[in-house]
C-alpha positions in Angstrom: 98.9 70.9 79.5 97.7 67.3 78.9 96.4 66.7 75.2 95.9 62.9 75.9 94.6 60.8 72.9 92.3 62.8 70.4 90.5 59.6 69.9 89.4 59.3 73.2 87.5 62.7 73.1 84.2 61.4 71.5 84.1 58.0 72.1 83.5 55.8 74.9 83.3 56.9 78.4 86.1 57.6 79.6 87.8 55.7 83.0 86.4 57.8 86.4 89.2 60.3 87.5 90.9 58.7 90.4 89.8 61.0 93.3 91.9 59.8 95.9 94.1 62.2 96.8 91.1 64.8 97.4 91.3 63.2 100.7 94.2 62.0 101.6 96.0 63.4 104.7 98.6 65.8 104.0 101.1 67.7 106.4 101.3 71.3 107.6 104.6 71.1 106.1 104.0 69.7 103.0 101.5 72.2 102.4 103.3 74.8 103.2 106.3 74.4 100.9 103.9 74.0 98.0 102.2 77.3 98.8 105.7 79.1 99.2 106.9 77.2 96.0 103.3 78.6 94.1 104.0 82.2 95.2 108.2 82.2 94.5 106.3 81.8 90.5 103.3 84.2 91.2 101.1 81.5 90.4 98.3 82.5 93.6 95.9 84.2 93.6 95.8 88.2 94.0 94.1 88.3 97.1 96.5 85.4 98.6 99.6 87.3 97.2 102.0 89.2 100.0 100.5 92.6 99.4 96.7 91.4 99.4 97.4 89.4 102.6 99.3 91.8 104.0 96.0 94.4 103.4 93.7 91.7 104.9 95.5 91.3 107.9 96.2 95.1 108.3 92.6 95.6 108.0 91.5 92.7 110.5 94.2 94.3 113.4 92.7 97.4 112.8 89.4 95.9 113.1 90.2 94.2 116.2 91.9 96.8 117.9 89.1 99.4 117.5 86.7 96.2 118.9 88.5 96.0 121.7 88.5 99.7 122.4 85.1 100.4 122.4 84.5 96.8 124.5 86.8 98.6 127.1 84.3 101.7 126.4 81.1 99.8 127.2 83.0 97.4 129.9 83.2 100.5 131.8 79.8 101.7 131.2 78.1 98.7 132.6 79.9 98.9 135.8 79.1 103.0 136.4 75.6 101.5 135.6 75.8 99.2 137.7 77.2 101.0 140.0 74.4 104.3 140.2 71.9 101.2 140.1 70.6 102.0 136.6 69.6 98.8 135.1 68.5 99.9 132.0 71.6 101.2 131.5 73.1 98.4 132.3 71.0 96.3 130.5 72.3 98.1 127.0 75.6 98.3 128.0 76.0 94.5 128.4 74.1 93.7 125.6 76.9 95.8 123.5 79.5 94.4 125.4 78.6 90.7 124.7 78.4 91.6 121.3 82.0 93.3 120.9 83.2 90.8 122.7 81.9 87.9 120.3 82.9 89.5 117.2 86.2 90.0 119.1 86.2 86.2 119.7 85.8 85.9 115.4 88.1 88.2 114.6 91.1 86.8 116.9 89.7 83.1 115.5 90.3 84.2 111.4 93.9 85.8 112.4 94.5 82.0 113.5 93.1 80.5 110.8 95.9 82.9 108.9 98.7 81.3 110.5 97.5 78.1 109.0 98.3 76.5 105.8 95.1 75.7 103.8 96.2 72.0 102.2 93.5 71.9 99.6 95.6 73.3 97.1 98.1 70.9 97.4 95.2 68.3 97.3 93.8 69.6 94.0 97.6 69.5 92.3 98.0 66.1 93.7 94.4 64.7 92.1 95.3 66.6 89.0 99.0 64.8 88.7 97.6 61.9 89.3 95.0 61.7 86.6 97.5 64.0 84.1 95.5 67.5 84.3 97.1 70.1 84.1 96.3 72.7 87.4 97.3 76.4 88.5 96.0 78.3 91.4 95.7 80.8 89.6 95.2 82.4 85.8 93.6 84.5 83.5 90.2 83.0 81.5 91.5 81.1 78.7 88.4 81.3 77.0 86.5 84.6 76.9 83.2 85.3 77.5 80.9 88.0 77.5 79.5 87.4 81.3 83.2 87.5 82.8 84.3 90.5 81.1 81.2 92.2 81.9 81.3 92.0 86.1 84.2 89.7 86.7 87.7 89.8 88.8 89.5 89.3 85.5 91.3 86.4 87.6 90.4 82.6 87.6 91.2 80.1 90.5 92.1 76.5 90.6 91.8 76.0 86.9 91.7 72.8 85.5 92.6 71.5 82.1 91.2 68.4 81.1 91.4 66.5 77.3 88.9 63.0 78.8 86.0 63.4 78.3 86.4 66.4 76.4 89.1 69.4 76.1 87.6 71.6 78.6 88.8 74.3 81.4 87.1 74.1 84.7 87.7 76.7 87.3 86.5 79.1 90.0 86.0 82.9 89.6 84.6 85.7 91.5 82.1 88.0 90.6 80.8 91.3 92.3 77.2 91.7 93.2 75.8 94.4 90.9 72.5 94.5 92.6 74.2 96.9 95.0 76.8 99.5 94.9 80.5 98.3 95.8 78.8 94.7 96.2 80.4 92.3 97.7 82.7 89.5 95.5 80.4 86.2 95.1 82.1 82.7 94.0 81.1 81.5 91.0 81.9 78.5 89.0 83.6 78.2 85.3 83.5 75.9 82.6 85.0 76.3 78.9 83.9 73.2 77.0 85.5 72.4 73.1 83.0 71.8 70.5 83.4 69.9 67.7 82.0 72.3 65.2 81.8 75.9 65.7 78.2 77.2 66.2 76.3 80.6 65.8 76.8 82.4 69.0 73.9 82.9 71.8 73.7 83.1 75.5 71.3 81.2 78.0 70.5 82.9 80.9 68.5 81.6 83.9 65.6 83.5 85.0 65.5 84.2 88.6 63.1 86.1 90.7 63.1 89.7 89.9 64.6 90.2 94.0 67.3 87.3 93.5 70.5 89.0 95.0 73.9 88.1 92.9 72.8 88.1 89.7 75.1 88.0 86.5 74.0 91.1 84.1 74.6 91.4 80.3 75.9 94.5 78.7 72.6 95.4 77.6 73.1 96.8 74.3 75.4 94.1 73.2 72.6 91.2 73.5 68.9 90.7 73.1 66.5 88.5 74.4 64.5 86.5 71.7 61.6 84.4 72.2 59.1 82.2 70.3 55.7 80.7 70.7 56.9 76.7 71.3 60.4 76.6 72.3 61.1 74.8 75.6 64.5 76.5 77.2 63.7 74.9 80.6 63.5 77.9 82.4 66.3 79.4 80.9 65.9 83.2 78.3 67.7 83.3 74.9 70.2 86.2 74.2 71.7 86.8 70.9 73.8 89.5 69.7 72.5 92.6 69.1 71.7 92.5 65.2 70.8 89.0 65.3 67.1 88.5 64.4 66.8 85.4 64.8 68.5 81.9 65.7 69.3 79.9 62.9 68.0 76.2 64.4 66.6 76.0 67.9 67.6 72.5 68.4 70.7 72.9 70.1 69.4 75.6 72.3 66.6 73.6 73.4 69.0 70.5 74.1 71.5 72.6 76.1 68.3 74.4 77.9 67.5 70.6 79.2 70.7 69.3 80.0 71.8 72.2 82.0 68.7 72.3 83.6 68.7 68.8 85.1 72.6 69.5 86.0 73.3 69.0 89.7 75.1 72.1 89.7 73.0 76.0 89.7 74.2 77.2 85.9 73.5 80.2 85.7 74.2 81.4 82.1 75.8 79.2 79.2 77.5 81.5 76.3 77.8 79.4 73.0 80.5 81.5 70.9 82.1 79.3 67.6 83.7 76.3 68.9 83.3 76.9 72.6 80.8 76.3 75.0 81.2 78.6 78.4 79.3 78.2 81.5 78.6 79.7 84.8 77.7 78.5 88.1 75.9 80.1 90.6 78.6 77.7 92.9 82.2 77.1 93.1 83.2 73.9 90.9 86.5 73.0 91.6 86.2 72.1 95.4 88.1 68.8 97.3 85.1 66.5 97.1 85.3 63.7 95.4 81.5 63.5 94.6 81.8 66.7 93.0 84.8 65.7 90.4 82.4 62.6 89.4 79.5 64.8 88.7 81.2 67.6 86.9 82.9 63.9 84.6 79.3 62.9 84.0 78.3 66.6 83.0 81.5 66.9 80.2 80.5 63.4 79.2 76.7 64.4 78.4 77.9 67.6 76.8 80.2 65.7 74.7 77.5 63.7 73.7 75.1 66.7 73.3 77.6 68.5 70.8 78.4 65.2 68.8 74.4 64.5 68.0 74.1 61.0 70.6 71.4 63.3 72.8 
């Protein structure tokens, strides 16, 4: 892990990450060997591990096998029914048939898409050697947080560690929907920001629309929502820990409230817990797009300057 100069964490802006090799062209082959190299150390992620992609494709054969049987089903149909001159009959019968037959078309397009090797990971470790971050595919949270134990994977992917502008972990995770039973896994963004100070602990949450589907919950005895005539959270609620009253100075709530609000990215809850700052996006973060590094170096920068008083 890069520690870089302890100065350079709250003073001047730091230089731009160079984002060049985000898009640079890179080979089948070289990508290849880094992804065998990554999972010789177990360092990808569970569901690109042998077993989880050996479940995947197991379960897309099966999926395309039992297509195809009951195209072959309704292939036949449609010519009886053609056949005996019932149209209607035939009418249903193609309509099913063209449908097998596209999602046949999908499924025989994602086994393809199997056989070949994703580069951006390879991209990402590239843009992080360049600029001296430290990168893994894979990892456990190393900051925890109430919102990711509560609903998440347990699991991290393409974390980031960065010391410029501030010490901070920047990853993707995956959370399940708990609108609906056995929901399905949603990407999410993550954040762990270093503050200078420690600070009393509280959670920002976003308030959606009561029928917004993927929403993050809160272990509901374990927080409580405060509120007071005059405080401006910018469309965000105030949690504190249960047994909390009250917060001790709104100030930094407030600020936070307005900064993550004008963010380019969807946060949707920020945890403030001693001296770290956790957030999480309704997005992935870590993606192979230049525009996106610069805007998540702008948002460190402003948080920076948040925690040190300039804002």
């Amino acid at each position: 892990m890069t520690t870089g100069d302890p100065q350079t964490r709250f003073g001047a802006a730091p230089p731009a990450w160079d984002t060049r090799p985000l898009t640079e062209v890179v080979s089948s082959d070289t990508a290849r060997e880094y992804e065998l190299r990554m999972r010789a150390a177990g360092a990808l992620p569970l569901a690109d591990s042998r077993s989880g992609r050996a479940i995947l494709l197991t379960a897309q054969i099966i999926a395309l096998v039992l297509t195809t049987v009951f195209a072959v089903y309704f292939g036949l149909g449609l010519v009886a029914s053609i056949v005996f001159d019932d149209l209607t009959a035939a009418l249903w019968n193609g309509l099913v048939l063209l449908g097998l037959v596209v999602a046949a078309v999908l499924l025989v397009a994602a086994l393809i898409r199997r056989r070949r090797v994703d580069d951006t990971r390879y991209r990402l470790a590239s843009f992080a050697h360049v600029n001296r971050l430290w990168y893994s595919p894979a990892a456990s949270p190393p900051v925890p947080s109430a919102v990711l134990a509560h609903q998440s994977t347990g699991e991290l992917t393409d974390l980031f560690s960065t010391s410029v502008p501030v010490n901070a972990f920047i990853a993707n995770c995956a959370f399940r929907d708990l609108d609906v039973p056995e929901g399905a896994l949603r990407a999410y963004g993550y954040a762990a920001v270093q503050l200078r100070s420690g600070r009393s602990r509280f959670l920002l949450r976003v308030i959606l629309p009561p029928l917004t589907k993927g929403r993050l919950s809160l272990p509901s005895r374990a927080w409580s929502r405060v509120d007071r005539p005059g405080w401006h959270l910018h469309g965000y609620s105030l949690h504190l820990p249960s047994g909390t009253r009250d917060v001790t100075d709104i100030r930094f709530p407030q600020a936070l409230a307005a900064v993550i609000a004008s963010s380019p990215f969807p946060i949707e809850a920020v945890e403030v817990h001693g001296p770290w700052l956790v957030l999480v996006a309704r997005e992935p973060l870590v993606e192979a797009d230049p525009a996106r590094w610069m805007q998540l170096q702008q948002l460190l920068a402003v948080i920076r300057d948040l925690d040190d008083g300039r804002r």
